[in-house]
Structures are given as C-alpha cells and as structure tokens.
C-alpha positions in Angstrom: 8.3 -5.4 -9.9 4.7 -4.3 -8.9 2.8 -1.2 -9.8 0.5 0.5 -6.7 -2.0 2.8 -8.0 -1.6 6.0 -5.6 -4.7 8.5 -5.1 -5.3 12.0 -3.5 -2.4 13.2 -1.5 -0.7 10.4 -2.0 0.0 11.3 -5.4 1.4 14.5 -4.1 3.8 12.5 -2.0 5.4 10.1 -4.2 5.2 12.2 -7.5 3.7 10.1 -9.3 0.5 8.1 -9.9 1.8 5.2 -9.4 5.0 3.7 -7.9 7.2 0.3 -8.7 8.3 -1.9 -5.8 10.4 -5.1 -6.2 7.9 -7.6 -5.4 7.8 -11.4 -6.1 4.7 -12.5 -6.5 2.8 -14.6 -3.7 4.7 -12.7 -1.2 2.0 -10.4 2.0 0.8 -6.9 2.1 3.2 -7.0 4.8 6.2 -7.5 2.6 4.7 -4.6 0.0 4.8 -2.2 2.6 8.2 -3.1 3.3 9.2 -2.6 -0.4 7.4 0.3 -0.7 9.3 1.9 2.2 12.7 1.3 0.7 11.3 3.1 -2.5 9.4 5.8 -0.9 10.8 5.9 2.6 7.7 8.8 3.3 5.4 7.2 1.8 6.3 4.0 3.8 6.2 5.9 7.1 2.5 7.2 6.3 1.3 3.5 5.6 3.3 1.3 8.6 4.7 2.9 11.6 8.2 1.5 12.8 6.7 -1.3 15.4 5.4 -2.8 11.9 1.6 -2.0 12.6 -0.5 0.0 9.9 -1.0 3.9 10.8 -4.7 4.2 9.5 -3.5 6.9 7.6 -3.6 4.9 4.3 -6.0 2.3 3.4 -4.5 -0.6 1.7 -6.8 -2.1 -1.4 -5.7 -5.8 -2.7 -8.1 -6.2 -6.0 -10.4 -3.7 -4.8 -10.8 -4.7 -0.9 -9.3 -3.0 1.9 -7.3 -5.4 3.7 -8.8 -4.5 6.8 -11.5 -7.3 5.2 -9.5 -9.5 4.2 -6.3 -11.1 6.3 -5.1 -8.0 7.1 -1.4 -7.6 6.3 -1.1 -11.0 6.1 -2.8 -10.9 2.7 -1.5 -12.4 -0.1 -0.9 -10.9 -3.3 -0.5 -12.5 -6.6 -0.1 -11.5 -10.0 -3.5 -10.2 -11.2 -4.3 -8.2 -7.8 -4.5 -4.4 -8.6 -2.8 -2.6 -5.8 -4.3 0.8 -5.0 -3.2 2.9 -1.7 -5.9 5.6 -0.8 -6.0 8.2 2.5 -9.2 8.3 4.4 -11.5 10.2 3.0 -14.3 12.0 5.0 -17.6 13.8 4.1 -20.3 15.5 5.4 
C-alpha cells in the first residue's frame, strides 16, 4: 500500500487527507493513477481522463516535483517518494 498526501479540494473529495492505494513499489505514476481510480473512482476521473491522458486538473508531485518535470507518467516511484496530489492553484 502507498499513502498520497491530498491538498485543497481534493481533500474535500476523497474525505480524507490522505488516501491508500495498492501499489508495489517500482511500478509508474501511470499505474498509481490507475490504483487510485479503483479506490477513489472521482478522484481518479479528476486526475486521468478515460483515453489514459492526465486532465490538468491535478498536478501530480513524486518527492516534491511535478511530473510534468520529470518522465511524465512514465515516472517511477519507489519506496521513499512522498506522493502529494494538488489542484492548480491561481493568484493574482
């Protein structure tokens, strides 16, 4: 099992702060999104739309990076990487 640390709405959405996938570690972002959709099939939907590309309506952090920097969701996670999912956030 992993934990993913939810902020802002998200929160609101799961009920929680945080949320447990089954996850083996080693395994993509790619993979995480589709445990996290069997878990939280809304909260799946706001991260990856069904043609399997991300929405842009959750930013994806692996250890503190959004993925969008890194390999995308091809990015593998291992054991230490602190999983955080976070909406946009605008200001002004």
């Amino acid at each position: 099992m992993r934990t993913i640390k939810l902020l802002a709405t998200l929160r609101d959405l799961a009920g929680a702060r945080e949320i447990a996938v089954p996850f083996e570690n080693g395994g993509t972002v790619r993979q995480l999104i589709h445990a996290v959709r069997e878990v939280s099939p809304e909260l799946g939907a706001k991260i990856m739309d069904q043609n399997g590309q991300l929405t842009g309506l959750v930013h994806v952090f692996v250890h503190g990076r959004n993925i969008d920097w890194l390999q995308g969701l091809d990015t593998v996670v291992d054991e230490s990487d602190e999983l955080m999912l976070i909406p946009p956030v605008a200001g002004g």
